[in-house]
N, C-alpha and C positions, 0 to 999 in steps of 0.2 A: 335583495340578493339574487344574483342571477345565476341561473343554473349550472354554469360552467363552476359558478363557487363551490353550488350545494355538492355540487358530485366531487369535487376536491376535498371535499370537507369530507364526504362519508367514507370516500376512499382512506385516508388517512384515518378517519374512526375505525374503520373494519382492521387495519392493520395493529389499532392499537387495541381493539377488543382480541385480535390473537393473541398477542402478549399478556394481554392482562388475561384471558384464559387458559394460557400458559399454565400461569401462578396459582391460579385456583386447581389444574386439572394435575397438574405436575408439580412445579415447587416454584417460590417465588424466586430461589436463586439463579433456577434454568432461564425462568420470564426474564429479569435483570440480564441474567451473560449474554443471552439474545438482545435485548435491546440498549445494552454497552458496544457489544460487536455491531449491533444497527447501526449505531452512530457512526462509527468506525468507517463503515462500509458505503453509508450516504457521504462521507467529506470523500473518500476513494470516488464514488462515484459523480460529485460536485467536480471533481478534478479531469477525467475523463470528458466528462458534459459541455467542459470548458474547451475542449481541446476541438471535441466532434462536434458538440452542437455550436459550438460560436463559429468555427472555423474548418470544421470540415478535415479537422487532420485524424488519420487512422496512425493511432498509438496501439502496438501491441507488446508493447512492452511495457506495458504497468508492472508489473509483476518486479523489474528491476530499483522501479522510483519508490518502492515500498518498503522492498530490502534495505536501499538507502534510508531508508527513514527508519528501520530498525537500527543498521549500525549507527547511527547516528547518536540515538538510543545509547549505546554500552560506551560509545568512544566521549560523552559525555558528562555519563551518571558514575561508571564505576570508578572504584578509585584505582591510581597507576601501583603497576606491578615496580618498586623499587631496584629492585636486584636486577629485573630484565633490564629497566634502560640504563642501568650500570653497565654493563657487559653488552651491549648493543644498541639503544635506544639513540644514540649520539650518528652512530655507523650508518642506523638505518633511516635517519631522517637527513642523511648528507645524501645519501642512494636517493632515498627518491626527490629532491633535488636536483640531483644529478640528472636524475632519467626527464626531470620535466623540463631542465635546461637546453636538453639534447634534442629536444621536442619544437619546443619556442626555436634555436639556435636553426635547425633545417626548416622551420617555416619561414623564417628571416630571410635565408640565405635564396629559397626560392623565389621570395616574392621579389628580392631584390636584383636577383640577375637575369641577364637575358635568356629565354629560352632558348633552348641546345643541347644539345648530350655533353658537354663541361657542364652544363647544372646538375645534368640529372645524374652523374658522374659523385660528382661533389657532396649533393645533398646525400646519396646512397653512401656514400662515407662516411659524413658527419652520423647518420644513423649505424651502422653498424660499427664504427668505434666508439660512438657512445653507448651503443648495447653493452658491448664488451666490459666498459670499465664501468657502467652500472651494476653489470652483473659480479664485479671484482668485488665491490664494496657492497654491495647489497645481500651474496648468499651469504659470508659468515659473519653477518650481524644477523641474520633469519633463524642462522641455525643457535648460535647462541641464545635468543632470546627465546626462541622453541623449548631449548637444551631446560629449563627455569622451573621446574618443580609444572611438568607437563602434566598431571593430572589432574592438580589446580587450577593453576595459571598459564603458561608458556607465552606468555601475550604482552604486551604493553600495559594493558589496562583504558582508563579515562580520565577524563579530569578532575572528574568526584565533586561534579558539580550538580544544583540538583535537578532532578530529572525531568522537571517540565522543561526546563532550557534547550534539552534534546529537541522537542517537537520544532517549534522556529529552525533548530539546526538542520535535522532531517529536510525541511522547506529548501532550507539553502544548499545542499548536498545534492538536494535531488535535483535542483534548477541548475545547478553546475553542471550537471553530466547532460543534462537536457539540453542546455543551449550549447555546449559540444556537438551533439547530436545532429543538432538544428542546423549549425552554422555547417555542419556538412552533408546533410541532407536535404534542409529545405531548399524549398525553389527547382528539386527533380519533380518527377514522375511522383506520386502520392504513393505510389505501390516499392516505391524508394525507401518513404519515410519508414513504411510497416515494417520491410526486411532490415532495417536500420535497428529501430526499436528492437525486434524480438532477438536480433544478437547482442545488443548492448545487454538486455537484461540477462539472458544465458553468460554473459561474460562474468557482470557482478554478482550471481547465483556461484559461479564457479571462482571466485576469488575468495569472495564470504567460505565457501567449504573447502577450499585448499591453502590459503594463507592463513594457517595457527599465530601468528603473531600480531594478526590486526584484530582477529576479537575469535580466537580458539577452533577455528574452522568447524568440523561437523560432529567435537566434544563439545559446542555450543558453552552460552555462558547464559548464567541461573545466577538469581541472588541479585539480580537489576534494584533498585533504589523504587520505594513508593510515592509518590505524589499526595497518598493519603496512610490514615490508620493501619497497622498490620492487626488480625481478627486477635491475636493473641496476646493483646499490648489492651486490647478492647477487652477481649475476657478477664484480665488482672487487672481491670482500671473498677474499684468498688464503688463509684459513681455511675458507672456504666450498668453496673450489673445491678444495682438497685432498682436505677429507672427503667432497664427491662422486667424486671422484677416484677415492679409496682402494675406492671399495664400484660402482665401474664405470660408475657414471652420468654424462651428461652434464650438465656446468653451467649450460648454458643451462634446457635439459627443466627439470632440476630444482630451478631459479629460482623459476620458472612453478609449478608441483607446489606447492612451498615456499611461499609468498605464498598461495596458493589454499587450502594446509592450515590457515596463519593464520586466514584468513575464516572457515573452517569452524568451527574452535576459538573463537572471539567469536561467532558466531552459533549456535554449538550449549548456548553458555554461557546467551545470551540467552532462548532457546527454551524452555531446561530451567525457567530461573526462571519465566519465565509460566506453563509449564505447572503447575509445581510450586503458585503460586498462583492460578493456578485449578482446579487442583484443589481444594486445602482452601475455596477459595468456595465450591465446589459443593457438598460435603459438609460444610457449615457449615447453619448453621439459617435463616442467607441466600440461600443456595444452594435450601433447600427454600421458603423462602418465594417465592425467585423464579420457580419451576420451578409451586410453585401458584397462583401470577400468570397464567402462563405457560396454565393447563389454566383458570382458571376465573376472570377477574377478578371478576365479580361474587358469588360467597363469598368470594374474598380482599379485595373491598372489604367487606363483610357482615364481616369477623371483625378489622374495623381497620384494613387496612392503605392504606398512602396510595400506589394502582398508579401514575399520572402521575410521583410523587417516585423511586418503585423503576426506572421504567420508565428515566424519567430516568439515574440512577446507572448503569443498564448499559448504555446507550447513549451515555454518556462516556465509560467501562471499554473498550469495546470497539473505538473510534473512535480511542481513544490508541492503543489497543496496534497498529492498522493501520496509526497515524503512524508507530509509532515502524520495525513493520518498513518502509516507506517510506525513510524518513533510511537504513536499514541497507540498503536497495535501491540508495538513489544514491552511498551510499559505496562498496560494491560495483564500479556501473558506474566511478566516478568523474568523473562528471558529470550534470549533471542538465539534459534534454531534454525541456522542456514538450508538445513533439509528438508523444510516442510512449505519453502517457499515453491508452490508448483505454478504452473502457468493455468492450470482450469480451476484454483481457486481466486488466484490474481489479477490475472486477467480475464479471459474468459465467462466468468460468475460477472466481474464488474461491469463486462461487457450490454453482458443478458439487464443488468440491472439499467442503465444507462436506454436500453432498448424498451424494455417492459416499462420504465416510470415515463418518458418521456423525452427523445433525445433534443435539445435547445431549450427545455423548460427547466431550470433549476431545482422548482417546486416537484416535478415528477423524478429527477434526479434520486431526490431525497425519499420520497415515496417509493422508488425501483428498491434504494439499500435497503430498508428496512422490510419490505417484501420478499424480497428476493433469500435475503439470507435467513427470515425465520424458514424459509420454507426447507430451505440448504439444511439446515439442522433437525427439522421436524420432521421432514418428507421422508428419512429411512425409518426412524421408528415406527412412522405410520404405516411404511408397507408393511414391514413385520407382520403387524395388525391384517392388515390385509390378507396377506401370503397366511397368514394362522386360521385365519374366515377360509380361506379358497381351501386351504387343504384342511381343515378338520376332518370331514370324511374320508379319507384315505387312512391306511392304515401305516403304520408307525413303522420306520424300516423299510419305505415304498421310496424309490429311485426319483421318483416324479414330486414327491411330495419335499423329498428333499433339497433337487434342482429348485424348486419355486421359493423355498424358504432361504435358499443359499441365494436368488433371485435378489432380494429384496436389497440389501447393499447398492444393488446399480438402481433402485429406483430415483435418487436424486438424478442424475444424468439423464433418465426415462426424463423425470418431472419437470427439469430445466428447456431439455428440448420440446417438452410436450409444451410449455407456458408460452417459451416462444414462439413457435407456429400458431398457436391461437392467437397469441397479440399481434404478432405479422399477419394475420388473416384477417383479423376482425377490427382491429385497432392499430393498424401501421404507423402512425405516429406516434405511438404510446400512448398510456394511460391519463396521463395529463399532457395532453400534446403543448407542440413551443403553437404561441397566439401569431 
């Protein structure tokens, strides 16, 4: 075995001897949510890896391909509001119809006529009288369906189908907007695609919290559908509570554990397959052509190839696979909270992870999520710890002792910035760097 292995291998031991000292020092529930969320966080960041390390494109808008992958989540699993699409559901699916016919209808009309102020004339028509009569049909079917027992529901609802089906969807939700995106940014300036990205996702951040009728805006929606056991369906199952019984555990604890080992098991299922194919992308003759995309487009355009089209393909590839862990985030929480989607845990954090595991290595990909985020969840409690050592000698009601203790909060952002600069200093390639 050659050392590039052994040190892969320990690095991944030491990551899982956290977790599993998690369990022993804290509770094996905290250990599990950390390494349910790990997973979570390595397919986010398999998706990114995809995008930088194969090809060299700067996405900064993951934060949006993720949301998608949440709604994706409710407009799937839950079941439809009756009464709303009585009184509106008919209205509001002809609106937006409308608005996407108006859309296609002025790209038609450009592409087909000759340039000249009569086009631009014309097409600035077809848009603003289809604004207008989108907007005719579309606010009082909004407000209706809003109007619908708003502290419930006010929403449409889902297809009440069940909830693993989400994750695939969220894939396919997020690659839609993605090669939108694409088709109008790629093939600029790279610094193009960034300012692209970071407004598409502030856009769907801000639809998700302001359109109550496509999944409750920022009253969010609870009560998402489980892919596995609910702990209370385990606690009144007397087979259950036997076999914990028998072997000394409590039924409750071991509900919780139970359900938690579930997620793990479906997300570690999910994880494997992507990685597994992408792995064989990258060591396919795709894989190489994308990677000498990646190093040189202008001999990879010089030798045929079409970079915009390629560039294209993996920044749909990678956009899904963000959705889909998304959908697998909100099924998780079980629920989905348009407010708490920020940019420094979404992007940014996924960023760091992508940077710190290895950016064109798969293998360090996956090593960044799982690192990166015990540390995102452990590293305040630990200043605490800290900040409690630094100032025990101070006395109690001391200004300074206070500031350090109120300190402790920002030490995740201290600790993120602090990991990066050392791995940029000492390890530029990452941790597992691409071979």
């Amino acid at each position: 075995m050659s050392n590039v292995n052994m040190k892969n291998i320990l690095l991944f031991a030491f990551v899982g001897l956290l977790i599993i000292g998690t369990g022993f020092v804290q509770s094996w529930n905290v250990a599990l949510t950390i390494f349910n969320m790990g997973l979570v966080s390595a397919i986010m960041a398999l998706g990114v890896n995809m995008q930088w390390g194969y090809a060299g494109l700067f996405n900064v808008g993951v934060m949006g391909f993720v949301a998608l992958g949440g709604l994706a989540a409710v407009l799937v699993s839950m079941p439809p509001v009756g009464e709303a699409w009585a009184v509106g559901g008919v209205r509001m699916l002809l609106a937006l119809v409308m608005g996407a016919a108006t859309i296609v209808f002025a790209i038609l009309v450009y592409q087909r006529m000759p340039s000249g102020r009569a086009r631009g004339l014309i097409v600035t028509a077809i848009i603003v009288v289809g604004f207008f009569v989108y907007r005719f049909v579309f606010d009082p079917a909004k407000v209706s369906i809003e109007a619908v027992n708003p502290a419930s529901t006010g929403y449409l609802g889902g297809m009440n189908l069940p909830v693993i089906l989400s994750w695939p969807v969220g894939g396919l939700l997020a690659a839609g907007v993605a090669w939108v995106i694409g088709k109008t940014a790629l093939g600029l300036r790279s610094d193009y695609l960034a300012i692209a990205t970071l407004g598409i996702a502030e856009i769907v951040i801000a639809v998700l919290k302001n359109e109550d009728w496509l999944a409750r805006g920022v009253k969010n929606v609870i009560g998402l559908p489980r892919p596995v056991p609910y702990e209370i369906d385990l606690q009144n199952s007397q087979s259950f509570v036997d076999r914990m019984s028998a072997i000394g555990a409590d039924p409750v604890t071991a509900s919780s554990i139970t359900v938690k080992l579930s997620y793990a098991g479906l997300f570690a299922v999910v994880l494997l397959i992507i990685l597994w194919l992408a792995q064989m992308a990258l060591n396919s003759p795709w894989g190489r052509m994308m990677r000498a995309i990646r190093d040189n487009e202008t001999a990879a355009e010089a030798m045929g190839k079409d970079v915009k089209k390629r560039h294209l393909h993996i920044f749909v590839i990678g956009s899904a696979v963000c959705g889909i862990a998304g959908a697998m985030m909100t099924t998780l929480d079980g629920q989905l909270t348009p407010g708490t989607y920020q940019p420094l845990r979404f992007t940014f954090l996924i960023w760091v992870m992508v940077i710190v595991g290895g950016s064109g290595n798969n293998w360090g990909a996956v090593l960044g999520g799982f690192l990166i985020y015990f540390l995102w969840i452990q590293v305040e409690p630990m200043g605490l710890i800290l900040m409690d050592f630094i100032t025990a000698g101070l006395p109690d009601g001391s200004a300074l002792k206070e500031h350090l203790l109120d300190s402790a909060a920002h030490m995740r952002l201290l600790t993120m910035g602090l990991i990066l600069l050392l791995v940029l200093r000492f390890s530029p390639r990452g941790l597992i760097p691409e071979k």
